[in-house]
C-alpha positions as CSV (number, residue, x, y, z in Angstrom):
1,X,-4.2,0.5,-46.8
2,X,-7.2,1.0,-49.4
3,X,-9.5,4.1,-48.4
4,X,-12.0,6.4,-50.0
5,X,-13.1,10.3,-49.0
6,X,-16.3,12.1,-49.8
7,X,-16.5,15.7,-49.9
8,X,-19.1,15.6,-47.5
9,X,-16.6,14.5,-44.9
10,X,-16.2,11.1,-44.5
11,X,-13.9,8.7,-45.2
12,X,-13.5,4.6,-45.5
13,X,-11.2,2.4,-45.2
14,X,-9.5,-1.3,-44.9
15,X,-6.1,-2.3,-43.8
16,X,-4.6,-5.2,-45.3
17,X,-1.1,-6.9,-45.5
18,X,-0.8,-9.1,-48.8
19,X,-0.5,-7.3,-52.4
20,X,-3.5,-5.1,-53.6
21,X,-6.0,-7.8,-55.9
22,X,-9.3,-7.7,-57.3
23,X,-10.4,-9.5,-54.8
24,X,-9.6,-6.8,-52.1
25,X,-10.7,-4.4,-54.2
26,X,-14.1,-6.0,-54.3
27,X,-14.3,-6.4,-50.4
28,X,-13.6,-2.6,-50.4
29,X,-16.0,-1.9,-52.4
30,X,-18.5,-4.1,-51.5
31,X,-17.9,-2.5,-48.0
32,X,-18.4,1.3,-49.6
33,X,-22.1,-0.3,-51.5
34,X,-23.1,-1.6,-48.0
35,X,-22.2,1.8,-46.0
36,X,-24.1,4.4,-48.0
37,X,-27.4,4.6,-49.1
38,X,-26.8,6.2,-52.3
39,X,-24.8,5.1,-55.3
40,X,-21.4,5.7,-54.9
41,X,-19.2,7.5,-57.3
42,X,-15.6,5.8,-57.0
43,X,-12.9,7.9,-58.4
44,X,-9.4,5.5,-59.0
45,X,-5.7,5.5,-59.9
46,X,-5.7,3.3,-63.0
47,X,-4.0,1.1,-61.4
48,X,-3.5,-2.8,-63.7
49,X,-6.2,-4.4,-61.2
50,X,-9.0,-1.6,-62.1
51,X,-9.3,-3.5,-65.2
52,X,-9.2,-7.2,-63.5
53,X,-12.0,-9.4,-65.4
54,X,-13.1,-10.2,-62.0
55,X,-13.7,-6.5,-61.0
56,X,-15.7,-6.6,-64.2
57,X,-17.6,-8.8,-63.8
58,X,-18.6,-7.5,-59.8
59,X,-19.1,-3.9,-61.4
60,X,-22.0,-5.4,-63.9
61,X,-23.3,-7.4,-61.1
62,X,-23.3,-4.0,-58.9
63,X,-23.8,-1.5,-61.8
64,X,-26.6,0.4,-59.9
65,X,-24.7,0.4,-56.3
66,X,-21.2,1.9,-58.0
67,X,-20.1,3.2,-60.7
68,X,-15.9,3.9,-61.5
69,X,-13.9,7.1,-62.8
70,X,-10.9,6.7,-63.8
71,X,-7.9,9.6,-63.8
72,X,-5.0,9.2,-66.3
73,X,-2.2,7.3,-65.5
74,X,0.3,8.8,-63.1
75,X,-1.5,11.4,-61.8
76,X,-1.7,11.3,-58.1
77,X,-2.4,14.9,-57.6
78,X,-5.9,15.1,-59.4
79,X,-6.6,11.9,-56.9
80,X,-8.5,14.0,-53.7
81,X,-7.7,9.7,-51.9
82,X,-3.5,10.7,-52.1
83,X,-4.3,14.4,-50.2
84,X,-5.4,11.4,-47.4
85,X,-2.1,9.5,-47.8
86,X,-0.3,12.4,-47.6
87,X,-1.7,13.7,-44.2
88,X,-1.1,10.0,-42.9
89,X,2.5,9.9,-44.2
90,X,3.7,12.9,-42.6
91,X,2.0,11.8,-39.3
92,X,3.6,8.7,-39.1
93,X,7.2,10.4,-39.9
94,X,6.0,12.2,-36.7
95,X,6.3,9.6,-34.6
96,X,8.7,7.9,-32.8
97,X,7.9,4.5,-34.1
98,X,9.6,1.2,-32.6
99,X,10.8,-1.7,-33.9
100,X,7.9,-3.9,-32.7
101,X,6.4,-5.8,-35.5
102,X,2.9,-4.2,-37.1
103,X,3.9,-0.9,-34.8
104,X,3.6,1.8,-38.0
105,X,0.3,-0.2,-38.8
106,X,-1.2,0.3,-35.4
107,X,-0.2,4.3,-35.6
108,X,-1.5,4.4,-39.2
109,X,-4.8,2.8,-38.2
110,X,-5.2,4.9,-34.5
111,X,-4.4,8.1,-37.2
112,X,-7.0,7.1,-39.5
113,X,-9.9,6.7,-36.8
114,X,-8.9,10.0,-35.9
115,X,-9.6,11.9,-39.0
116,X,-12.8,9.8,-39.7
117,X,-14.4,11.4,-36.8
118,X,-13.2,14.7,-38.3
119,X,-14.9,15.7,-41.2
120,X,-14.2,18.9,-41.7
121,X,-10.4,18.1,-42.0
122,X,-11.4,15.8,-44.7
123,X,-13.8,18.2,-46.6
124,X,-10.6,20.3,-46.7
125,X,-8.5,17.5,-48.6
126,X,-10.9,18.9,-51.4
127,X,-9.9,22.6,-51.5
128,X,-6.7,22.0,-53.5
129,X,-7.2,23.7,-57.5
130,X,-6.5,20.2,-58.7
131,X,-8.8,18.1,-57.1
132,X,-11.9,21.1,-57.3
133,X,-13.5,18.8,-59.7
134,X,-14.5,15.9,-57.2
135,X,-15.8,18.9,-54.2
């Protein structure tokens, strides 16, 4: 799963089964430009594909729609995005999942839906000291 919060409450996001690639990364984010009105402000992990050509090249096509910050390397707790992954973790260690094939993805993705229609639980994913910066 690739997903993006806003301090205003909402959040976005895209399952997908095959390694993370620019090209994902584009569809996200050409998702995120097509949602909001207003330019959106992406804040990422530094992760080897941030810095794909191909992403390059999409950013200077989209420069006006989205712009990129990047935290330093190996820093998960200044990313707002991992307080999300966290909250989704320790539901799905919650449940007793079976051994049916794309069963965790089905709980992850009914969890996710849930907190999307409640923003004030993800405006609270920005109260930590350490992600006070992106709030």
């Amino acid at each position: 799963m690739i997903s993006a919060i806003t301090n205003q409450g909402r959040t976005h996001f895209m399952f997908y089964s095959e390694t993370m690639t620019a090209q994902l990364l584009i569809q996200f984010m050409g998702r995120l430009i097509h949602q909001n009105e207003r330019q959106v402000y992406l804040i990422l992990d530094n992760l080897q594909v941030d810095h794909s050509k191909t992403l390059s090249g999409f950013l200077q096509k989209n420069a006006t729609f989205i712009k990129l910050f990047f935290l330093p390397s190996y820093s998960p707790d200044l990313n707002p995005d991992e307080y999300l992954n966290r909250d989704l973790k320790s539901n799905l260690s919650n449940k007793p999942l079976g051994r049916a094939k794309g069963k965790i993805t089905e709980h992850a993705k009914q969890h996710m839906e849930m907190i999307a229609e409640q923003p004030e639980r993800i405006k609270k994913l920005f109260h930590s000291k350490t992600v006070l910066y992106a709030s």
